[in-house]
PDB file of N, CA, C and O in Angstrom:
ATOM      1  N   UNK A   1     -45.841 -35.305  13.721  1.00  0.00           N
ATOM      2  CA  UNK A   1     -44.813 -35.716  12.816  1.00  0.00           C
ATOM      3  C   UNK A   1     -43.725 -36.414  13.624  1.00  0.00           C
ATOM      4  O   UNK A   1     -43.295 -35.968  14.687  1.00  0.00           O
ATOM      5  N   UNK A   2     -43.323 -37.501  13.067  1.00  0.00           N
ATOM      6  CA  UNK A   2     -42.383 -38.846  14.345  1.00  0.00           C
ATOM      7  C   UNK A   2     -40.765 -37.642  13.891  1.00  0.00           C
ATOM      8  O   UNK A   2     -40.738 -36.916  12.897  1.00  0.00           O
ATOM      9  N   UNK A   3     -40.077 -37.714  14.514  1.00  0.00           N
ATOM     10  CA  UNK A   3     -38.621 -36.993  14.874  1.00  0.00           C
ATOM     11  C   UNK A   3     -38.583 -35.632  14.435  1.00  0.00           C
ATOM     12  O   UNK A   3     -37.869 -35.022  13.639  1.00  0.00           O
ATOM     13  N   UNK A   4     -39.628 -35.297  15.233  1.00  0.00           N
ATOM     14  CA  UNK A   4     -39.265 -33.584  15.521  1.00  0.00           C
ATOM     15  C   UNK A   4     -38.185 -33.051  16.145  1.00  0.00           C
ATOM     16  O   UNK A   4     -37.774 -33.874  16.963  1.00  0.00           O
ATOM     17  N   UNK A   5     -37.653 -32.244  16.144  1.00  0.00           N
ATOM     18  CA  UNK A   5     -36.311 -31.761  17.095  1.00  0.00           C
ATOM     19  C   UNK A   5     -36.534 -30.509  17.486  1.00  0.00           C
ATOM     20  O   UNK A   5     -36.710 -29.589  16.688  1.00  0.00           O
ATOM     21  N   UNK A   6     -36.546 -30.371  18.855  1.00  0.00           N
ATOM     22  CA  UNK A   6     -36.863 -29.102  19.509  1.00  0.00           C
ATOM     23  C   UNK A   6     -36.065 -28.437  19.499  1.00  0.00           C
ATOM     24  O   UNK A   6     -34.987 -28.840  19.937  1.00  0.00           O
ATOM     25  N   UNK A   7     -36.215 -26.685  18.846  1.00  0.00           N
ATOM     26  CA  UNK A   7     -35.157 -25.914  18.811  1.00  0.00           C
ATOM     27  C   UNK A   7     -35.080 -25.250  20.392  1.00  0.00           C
ATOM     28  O   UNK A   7     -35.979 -24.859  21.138  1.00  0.00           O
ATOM     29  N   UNK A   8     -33.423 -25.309  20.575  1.00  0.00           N
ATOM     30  CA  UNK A   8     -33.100 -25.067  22.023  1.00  0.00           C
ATOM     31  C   UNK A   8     -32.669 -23.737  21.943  1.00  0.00           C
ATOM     32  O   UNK A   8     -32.370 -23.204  23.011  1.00  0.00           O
ATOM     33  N   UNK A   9     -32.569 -23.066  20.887  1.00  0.00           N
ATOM     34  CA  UNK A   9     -32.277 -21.374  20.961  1.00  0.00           C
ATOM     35  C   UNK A   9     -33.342 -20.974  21.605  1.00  0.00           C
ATOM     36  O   UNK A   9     -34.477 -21.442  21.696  1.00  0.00           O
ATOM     37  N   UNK A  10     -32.955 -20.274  21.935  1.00  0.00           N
ATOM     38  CA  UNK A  10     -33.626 -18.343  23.048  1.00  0.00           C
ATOM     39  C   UNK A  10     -34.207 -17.739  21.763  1.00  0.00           C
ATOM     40  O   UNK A  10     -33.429 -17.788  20.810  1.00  0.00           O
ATOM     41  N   UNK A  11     -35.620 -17.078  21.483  1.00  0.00           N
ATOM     42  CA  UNK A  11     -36.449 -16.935  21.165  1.00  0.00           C
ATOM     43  C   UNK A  11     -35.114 -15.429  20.593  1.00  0.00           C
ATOM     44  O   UNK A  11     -33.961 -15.236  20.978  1.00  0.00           O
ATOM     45  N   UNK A  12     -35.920 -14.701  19.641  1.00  0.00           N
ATOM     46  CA  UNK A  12     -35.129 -13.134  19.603  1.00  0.00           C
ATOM     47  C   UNK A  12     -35.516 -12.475  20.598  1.00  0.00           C
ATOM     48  O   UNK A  12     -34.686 -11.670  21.018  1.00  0.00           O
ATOM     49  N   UNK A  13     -36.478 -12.524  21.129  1.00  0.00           N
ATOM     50  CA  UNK A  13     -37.087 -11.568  22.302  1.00  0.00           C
ATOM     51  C   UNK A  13     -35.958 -11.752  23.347  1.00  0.00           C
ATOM     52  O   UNK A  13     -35.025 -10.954  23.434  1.00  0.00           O
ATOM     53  N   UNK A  14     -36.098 -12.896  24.172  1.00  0.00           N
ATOM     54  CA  UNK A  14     -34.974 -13.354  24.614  1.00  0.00           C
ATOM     55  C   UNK A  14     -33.541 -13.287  24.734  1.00  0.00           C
ATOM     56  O   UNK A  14     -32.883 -13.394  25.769  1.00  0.00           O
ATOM     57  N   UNK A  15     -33.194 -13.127  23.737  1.00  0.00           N
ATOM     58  CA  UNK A  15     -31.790 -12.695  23.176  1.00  0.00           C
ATOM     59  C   UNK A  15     -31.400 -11.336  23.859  1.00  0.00           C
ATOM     60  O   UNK A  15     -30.588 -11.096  24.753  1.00  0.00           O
ATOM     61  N   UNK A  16     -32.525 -10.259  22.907  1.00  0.00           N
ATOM     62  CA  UNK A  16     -32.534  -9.068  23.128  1.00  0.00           C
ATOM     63  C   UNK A  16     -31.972  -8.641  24.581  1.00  0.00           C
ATOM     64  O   UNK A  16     -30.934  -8.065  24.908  1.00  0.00           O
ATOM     65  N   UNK A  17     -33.287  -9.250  25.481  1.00  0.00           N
ATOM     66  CA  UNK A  17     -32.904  -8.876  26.580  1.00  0.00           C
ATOM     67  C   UNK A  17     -31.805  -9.009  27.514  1.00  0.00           C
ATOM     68  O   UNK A  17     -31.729  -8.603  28.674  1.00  0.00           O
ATOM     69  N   UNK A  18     -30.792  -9.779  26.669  1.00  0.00           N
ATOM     70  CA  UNK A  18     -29.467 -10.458  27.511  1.00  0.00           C
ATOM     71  C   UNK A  18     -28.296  -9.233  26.723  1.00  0.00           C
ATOM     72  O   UNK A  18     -27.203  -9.069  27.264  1.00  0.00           O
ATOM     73  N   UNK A  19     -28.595  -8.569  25.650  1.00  0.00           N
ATOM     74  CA  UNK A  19     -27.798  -7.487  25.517  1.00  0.00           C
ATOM     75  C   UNK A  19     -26.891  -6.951  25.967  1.00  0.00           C
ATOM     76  O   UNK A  19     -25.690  -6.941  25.695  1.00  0.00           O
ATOM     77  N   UNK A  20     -27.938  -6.135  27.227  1.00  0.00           N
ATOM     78  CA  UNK A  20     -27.360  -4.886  27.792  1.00  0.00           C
ATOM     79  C   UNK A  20     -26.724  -5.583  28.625  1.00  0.00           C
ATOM     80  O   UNK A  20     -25.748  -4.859  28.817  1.00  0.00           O
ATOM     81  N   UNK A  21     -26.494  -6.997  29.627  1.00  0.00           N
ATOM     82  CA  UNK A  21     -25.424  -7.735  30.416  1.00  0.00           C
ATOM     83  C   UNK A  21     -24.570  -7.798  29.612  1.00  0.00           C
ATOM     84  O   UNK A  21     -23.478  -7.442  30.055  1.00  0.00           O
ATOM     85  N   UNK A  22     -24.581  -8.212  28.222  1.00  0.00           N
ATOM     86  CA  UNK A  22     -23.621  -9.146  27.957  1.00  0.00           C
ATOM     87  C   UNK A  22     -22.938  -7.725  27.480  1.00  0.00           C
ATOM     88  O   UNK A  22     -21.718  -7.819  27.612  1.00  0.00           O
ATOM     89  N   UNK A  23     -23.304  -6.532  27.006  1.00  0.00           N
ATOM     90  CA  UNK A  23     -22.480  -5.409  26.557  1.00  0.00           C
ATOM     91  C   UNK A  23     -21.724  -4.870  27.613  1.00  0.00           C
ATOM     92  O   UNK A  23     -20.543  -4.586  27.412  1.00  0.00           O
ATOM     93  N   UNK A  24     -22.262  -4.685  28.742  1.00  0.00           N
ATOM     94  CA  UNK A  24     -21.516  -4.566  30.322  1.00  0.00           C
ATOM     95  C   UNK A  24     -20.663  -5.899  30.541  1.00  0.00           C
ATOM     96  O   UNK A  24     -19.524  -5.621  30.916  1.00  0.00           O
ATOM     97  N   UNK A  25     -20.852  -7.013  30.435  1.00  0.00           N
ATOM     98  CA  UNK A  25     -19.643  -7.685  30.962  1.00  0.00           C
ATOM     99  C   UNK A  25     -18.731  -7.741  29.651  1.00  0.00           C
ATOM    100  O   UNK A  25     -17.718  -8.413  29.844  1.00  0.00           O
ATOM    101  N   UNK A  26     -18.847  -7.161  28.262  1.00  0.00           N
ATOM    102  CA  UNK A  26     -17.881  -7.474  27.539  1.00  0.00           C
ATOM    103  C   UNK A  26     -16.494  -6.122  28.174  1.00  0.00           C
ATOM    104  O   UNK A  26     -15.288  -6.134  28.422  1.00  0.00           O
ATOM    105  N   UNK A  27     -17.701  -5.057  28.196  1.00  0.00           N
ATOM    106  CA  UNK A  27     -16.827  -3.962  28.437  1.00  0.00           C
ATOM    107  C   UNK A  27     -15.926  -3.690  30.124  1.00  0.00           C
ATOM    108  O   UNK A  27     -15.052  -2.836  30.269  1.00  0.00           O
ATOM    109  N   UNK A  28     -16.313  -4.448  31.015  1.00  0.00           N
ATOM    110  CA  UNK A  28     -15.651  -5.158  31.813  1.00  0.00           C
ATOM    111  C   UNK A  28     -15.148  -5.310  32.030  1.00  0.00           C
ATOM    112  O   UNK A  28     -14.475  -4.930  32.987  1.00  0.00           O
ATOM    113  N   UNK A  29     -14.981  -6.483  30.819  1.00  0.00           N
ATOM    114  CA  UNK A  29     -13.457  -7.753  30.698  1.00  0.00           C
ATOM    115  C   UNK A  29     -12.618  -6.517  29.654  1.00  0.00           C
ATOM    116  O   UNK A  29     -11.402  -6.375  29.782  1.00  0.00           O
ATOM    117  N   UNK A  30     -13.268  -5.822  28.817  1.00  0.00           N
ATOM    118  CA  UNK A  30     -12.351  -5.319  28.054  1.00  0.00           C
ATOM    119  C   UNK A  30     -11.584  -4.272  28.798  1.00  0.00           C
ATOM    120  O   UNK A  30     -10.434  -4.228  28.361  1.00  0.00           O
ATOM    121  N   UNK A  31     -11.752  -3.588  29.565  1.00  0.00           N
ATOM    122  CA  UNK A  31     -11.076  -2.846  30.826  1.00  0.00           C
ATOM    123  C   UNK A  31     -10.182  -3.746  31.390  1.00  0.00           C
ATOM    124  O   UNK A  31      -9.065  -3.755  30.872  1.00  0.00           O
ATOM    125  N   UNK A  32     -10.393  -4.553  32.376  1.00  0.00           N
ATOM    126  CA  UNK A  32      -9.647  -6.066  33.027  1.00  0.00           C
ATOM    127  C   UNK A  32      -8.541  -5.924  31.831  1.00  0.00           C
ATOM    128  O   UNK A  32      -7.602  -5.167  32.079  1.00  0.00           O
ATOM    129  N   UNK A  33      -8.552  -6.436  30.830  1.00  0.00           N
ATOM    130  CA  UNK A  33      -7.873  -6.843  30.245  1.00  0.00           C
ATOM    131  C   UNK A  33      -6.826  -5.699  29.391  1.00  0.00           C
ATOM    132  O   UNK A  33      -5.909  -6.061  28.654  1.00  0.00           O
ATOM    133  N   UNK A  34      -7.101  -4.622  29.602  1.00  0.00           N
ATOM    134  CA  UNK A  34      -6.322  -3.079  28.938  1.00  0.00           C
ATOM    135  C   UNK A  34      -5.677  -2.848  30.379  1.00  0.00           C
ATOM    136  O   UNK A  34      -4.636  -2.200  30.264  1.00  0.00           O
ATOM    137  N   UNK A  35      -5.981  -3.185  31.722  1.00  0.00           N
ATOM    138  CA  UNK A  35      -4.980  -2.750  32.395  1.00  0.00           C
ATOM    139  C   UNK A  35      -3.907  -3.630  32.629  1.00  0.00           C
ATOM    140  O   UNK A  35      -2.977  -3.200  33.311  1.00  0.00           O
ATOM    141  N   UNK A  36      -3.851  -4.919  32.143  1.00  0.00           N
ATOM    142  CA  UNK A  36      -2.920  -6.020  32.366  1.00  0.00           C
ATOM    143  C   UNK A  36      -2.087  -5.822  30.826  1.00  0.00           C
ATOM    144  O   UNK A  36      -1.835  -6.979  30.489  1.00  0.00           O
ATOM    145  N   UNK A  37      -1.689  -5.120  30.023  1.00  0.00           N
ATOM    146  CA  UNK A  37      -1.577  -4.814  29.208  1.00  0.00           C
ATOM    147  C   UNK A  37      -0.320  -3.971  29.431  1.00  0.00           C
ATOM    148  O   UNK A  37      -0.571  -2.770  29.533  1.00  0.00           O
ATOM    149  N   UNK A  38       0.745  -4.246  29.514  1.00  0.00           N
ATOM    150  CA  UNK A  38       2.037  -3.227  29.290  1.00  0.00           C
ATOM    151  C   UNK A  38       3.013  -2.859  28.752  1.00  0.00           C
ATOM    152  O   UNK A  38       4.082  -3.410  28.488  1.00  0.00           O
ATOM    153  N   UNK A  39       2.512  -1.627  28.545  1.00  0.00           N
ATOM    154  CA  UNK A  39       2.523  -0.362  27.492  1.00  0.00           C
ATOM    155  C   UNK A  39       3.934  -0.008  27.347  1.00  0.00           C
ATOM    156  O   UNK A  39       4.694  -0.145  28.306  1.00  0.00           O
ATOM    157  N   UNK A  40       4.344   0.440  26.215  1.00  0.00           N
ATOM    158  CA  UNK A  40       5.916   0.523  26.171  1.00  0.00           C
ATOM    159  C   UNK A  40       6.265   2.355  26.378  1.00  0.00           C
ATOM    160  O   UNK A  40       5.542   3.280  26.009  1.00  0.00           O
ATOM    161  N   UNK A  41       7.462   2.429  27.010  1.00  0.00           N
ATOM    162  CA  UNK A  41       7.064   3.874  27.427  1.00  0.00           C
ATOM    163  C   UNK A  41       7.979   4.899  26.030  1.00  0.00           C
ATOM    164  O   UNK A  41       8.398   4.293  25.044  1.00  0.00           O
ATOM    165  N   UNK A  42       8.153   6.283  26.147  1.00  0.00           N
ATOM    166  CA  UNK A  42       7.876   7.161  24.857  1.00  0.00           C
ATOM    167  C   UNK A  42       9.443   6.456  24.178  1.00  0.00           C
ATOM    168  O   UNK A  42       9.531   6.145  22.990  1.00  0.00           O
ATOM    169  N   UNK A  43      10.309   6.330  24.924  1.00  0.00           N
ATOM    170  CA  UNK A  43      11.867   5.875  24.346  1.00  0.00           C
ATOM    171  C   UNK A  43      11.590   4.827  23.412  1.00  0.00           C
ATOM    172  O   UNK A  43      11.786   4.927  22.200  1.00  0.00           O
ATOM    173  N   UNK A  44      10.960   3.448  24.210  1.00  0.00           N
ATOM    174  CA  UNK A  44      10.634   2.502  22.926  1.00  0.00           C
ATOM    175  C   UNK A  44      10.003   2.759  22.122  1.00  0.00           C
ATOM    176  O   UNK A  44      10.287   2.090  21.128  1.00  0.00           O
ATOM    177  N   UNK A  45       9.129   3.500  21.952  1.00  0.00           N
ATOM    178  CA  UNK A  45       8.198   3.762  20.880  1.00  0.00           C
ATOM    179  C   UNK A  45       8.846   4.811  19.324  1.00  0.00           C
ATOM    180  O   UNK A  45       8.441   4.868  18.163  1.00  0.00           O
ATOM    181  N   UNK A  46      10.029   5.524  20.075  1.00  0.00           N
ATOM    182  CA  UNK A  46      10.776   6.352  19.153  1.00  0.00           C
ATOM    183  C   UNK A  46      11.751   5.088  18.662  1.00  0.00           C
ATOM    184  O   UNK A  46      12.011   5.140  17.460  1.00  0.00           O
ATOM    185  N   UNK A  47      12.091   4.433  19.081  1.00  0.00           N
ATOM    186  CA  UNK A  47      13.312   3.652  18.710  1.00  0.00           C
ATOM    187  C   UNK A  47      12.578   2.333  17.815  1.00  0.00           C
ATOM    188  O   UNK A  47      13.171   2.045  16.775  1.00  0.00           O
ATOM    189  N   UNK A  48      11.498   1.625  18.105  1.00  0.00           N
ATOM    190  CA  UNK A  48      10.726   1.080  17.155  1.00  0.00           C
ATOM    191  C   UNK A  48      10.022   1.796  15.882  1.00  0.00           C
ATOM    192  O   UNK A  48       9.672   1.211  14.857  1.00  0.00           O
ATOM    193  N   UNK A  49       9.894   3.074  16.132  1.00  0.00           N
ATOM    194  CA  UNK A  49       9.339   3.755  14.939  1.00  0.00           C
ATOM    195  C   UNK A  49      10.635   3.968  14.079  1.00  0.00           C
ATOM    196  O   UNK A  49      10.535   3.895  12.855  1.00  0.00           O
ATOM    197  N   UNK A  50      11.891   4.239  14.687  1.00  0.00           N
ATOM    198  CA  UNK A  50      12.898   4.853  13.683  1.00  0.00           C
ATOM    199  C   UNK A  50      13.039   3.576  12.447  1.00  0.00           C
ATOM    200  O   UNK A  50      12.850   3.474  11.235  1.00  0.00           O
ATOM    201  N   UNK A  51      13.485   2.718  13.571  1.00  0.00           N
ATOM    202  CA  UNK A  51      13.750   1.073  12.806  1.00  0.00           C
ATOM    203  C   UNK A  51      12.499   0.414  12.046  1.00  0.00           C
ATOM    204  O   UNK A  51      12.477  -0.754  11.656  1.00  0.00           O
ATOM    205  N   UNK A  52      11.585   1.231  11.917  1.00  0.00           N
ATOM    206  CA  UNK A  52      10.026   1.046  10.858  1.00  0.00           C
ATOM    207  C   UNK A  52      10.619   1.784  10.269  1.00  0.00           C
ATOM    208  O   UNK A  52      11.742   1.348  10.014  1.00  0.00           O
ATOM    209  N   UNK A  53      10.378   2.995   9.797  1.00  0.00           N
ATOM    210  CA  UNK A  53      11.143   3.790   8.918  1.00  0.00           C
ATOM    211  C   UNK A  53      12.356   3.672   8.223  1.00  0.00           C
ATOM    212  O   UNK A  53      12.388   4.047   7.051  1.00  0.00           O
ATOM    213  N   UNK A  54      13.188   3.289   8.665  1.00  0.00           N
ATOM    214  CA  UNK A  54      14.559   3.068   8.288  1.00  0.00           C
ATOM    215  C   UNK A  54      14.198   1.459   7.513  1.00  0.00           C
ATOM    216  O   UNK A  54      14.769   1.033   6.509  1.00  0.00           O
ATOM    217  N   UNK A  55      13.226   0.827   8.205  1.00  0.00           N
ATOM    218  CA  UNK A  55      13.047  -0.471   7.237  1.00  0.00           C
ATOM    219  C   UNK A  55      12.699  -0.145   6.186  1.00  0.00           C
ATOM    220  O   UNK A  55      13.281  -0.603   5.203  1.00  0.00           O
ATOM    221  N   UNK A  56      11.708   0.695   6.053  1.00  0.00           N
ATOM    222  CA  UNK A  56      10.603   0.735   4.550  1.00  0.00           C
ATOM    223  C   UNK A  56      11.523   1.557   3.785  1.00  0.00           C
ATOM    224  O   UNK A  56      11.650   1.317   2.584  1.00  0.00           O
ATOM    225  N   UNK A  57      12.038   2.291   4.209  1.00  0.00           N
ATOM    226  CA  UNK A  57      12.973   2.934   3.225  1.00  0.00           C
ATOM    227  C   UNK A  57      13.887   1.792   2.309  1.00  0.00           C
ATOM    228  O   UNK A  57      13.771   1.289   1.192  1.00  0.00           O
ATOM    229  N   UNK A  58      14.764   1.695   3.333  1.00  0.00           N
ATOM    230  CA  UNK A  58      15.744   0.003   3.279  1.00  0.00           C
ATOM    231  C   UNK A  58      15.020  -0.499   1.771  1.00  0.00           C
ATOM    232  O   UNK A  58      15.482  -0.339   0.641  1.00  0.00           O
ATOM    233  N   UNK A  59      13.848  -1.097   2.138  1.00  0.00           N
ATOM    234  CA  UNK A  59      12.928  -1.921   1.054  1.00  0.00           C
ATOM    235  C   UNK A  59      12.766  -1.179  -0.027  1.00  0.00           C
ATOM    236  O   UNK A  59      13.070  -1.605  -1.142  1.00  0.00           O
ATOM    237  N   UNK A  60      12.216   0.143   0.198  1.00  0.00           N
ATOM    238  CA  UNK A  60      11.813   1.032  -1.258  1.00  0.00           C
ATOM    239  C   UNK A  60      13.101   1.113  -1.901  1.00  0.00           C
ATOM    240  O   UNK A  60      13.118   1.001  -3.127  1.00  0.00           O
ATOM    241  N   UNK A  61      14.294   1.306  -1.214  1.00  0.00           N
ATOM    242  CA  UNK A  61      15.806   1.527  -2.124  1.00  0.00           C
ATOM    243  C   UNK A  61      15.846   0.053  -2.735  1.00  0.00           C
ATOM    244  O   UNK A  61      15.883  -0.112  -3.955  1.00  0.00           O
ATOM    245  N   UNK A  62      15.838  -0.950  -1.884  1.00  0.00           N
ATOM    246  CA  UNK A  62      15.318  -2.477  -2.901  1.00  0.00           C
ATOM    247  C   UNK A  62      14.967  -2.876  -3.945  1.00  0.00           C
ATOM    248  O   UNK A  62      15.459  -3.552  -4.849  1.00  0.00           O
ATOM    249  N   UNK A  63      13.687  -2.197  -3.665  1.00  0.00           N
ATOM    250  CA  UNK A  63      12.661  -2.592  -4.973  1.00  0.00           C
ATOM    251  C   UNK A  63      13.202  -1.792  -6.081  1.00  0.00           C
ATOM    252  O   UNK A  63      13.456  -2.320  -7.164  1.00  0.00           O
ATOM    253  N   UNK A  64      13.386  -0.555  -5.858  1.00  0.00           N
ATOM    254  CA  UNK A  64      13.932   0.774  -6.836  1.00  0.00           C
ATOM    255  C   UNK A  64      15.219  -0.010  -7.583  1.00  0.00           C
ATOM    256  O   UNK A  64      15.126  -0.035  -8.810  1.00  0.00           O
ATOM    257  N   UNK A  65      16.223  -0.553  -7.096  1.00  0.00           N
ATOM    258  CA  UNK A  65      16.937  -1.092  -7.486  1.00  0.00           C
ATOM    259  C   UNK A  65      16.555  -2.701  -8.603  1.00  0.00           C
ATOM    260  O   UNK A  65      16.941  -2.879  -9.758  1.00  0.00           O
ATOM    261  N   UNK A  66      15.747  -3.595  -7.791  1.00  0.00           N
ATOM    262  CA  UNK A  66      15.701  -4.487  -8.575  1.00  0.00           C
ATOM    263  C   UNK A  66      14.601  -4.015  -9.341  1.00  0.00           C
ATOM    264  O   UNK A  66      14.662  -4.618 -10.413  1.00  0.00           O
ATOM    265  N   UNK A  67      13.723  -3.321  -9.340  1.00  0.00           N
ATOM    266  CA  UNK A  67      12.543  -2.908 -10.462  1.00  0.00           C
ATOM    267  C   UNK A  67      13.781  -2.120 -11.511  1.00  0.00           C
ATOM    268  O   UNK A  67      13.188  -2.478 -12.528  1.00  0.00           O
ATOM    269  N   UNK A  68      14.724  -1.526 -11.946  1.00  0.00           N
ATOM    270  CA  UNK A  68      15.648  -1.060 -12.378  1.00  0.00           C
ATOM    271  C   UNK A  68      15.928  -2.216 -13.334  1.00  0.00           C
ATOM    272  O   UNK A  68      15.376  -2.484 -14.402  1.00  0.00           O
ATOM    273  N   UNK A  69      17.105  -2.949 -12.571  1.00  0.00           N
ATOM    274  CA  UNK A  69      17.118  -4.277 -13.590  1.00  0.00           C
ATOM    275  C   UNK A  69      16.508  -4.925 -14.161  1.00  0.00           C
ATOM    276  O   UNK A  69      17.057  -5.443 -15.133  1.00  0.00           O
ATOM    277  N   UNK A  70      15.314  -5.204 -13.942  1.00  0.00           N
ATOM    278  CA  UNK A  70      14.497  -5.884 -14.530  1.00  0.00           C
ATOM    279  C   UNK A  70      13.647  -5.071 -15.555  1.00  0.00           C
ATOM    280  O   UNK A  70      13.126  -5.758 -16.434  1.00  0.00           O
ATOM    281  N   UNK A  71      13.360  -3.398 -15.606  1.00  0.00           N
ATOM    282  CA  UNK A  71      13.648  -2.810 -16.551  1.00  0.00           C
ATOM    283  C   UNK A  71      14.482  -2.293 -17.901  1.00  0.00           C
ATOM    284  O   UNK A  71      14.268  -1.631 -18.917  1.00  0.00           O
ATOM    285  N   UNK A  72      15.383  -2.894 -17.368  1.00  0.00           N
ATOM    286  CA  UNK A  72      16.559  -2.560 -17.915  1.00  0.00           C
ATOM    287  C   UNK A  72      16.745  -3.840 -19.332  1.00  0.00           C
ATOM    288  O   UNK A  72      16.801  -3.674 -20.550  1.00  0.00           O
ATOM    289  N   UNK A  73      16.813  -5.396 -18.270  1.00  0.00           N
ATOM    290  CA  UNK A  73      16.502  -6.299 -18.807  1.00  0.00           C
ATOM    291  C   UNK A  73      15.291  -6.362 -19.756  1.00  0.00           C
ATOM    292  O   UNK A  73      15.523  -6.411 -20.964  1.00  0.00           O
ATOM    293  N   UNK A  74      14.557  -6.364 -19.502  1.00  0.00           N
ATOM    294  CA  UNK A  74      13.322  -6.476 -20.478  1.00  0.00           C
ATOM    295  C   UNK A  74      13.637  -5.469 -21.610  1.00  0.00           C
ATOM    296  O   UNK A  74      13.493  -5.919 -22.747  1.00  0.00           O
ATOM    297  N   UNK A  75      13.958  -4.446 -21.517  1.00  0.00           N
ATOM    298  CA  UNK A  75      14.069  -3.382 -22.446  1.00  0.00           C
ATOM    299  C   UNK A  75      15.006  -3.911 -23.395  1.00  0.00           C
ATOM    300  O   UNK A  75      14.884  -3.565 -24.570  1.00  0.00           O
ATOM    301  N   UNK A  76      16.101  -4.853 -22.997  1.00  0.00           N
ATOM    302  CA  UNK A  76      17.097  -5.064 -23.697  1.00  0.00           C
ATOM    303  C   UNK A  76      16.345  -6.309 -24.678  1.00  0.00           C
ATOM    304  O   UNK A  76      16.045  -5.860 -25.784  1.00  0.00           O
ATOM    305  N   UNK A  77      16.145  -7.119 -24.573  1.00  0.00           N
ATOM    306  CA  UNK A  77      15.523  -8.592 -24.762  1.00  0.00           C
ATOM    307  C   UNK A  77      14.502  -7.741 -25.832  1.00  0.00           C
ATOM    308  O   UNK A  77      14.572  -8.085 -27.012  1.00  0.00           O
ATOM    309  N   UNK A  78      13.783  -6.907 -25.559  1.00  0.00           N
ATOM    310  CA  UNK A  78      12.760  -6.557 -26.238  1.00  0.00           C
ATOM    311  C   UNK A  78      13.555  -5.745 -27.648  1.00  0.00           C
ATOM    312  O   UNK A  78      12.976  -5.806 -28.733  1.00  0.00           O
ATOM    313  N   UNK A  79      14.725  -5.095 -27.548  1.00  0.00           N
ATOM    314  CA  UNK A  79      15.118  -4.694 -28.560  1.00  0.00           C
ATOM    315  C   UNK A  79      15.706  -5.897 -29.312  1.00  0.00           C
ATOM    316  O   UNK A  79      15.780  -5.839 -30.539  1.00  0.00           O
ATOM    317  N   UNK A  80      16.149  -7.040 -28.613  1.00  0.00           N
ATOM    318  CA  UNK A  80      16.932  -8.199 -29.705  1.00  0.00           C
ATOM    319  C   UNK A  80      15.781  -8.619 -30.262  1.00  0.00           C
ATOM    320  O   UNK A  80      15.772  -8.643 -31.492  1.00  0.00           O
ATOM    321  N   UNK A  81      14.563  -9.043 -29.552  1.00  0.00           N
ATOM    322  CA  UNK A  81      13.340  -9.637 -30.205  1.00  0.00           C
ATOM    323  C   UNK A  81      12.923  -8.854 -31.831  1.00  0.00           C
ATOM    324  O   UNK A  81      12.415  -9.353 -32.834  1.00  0.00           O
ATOM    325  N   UNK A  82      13.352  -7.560 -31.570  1.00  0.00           N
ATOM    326  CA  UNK A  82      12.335  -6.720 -32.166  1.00  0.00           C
ATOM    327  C   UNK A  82      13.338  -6.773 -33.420  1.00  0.00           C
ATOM    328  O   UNK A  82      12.695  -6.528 -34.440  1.00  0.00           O
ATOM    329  N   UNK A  83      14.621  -6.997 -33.677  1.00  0.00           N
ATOM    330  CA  UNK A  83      15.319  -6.742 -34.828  1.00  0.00           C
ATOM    331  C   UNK A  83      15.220  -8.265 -35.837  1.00  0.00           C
ATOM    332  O   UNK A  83      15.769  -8.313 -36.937  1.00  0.00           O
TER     333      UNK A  83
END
């Protein structure tokens, strides 16, 4: 048949056997790369968690508030509609 195209993939057999390297050099690099990695020590981690907390709160008093009005509103609108 005129313009065949030779497939240049690695057979599955093939593949297979490149596995267990390629699972060792991922885990490797993934080491290499967890010790270049620096870690924040226990102080930052309390002082970023407070200011998470203190955010979501922040937000839930937000929403609580404008979900309020806009309850409030609708409720009203819905009684002028309704008369």
């Amino acid at each position: 048949m005129a313009g065949t195209v030779e497939s240049t993939k690695p057979g599955t057999l093939e593949s297979i056997k490149h596995w267990p390297k390629a699972t060792k050099d991922y885990f490797n690099e993934l080491r290499a790369e967890m010790r270049r990695v620096t870690w924040p020590n226990a102080q930052q981690v309390r002082a970023t968690t407070a200011v998470v907390i203190l955010t979501v709160f922040a937000f839930g008093a937000f929403f609580q508030i404008v979900d309020s009005i806009l309850n409030h509103t609708i409720a009203r609108i819905s009684e002028v509609l309704a008369k």
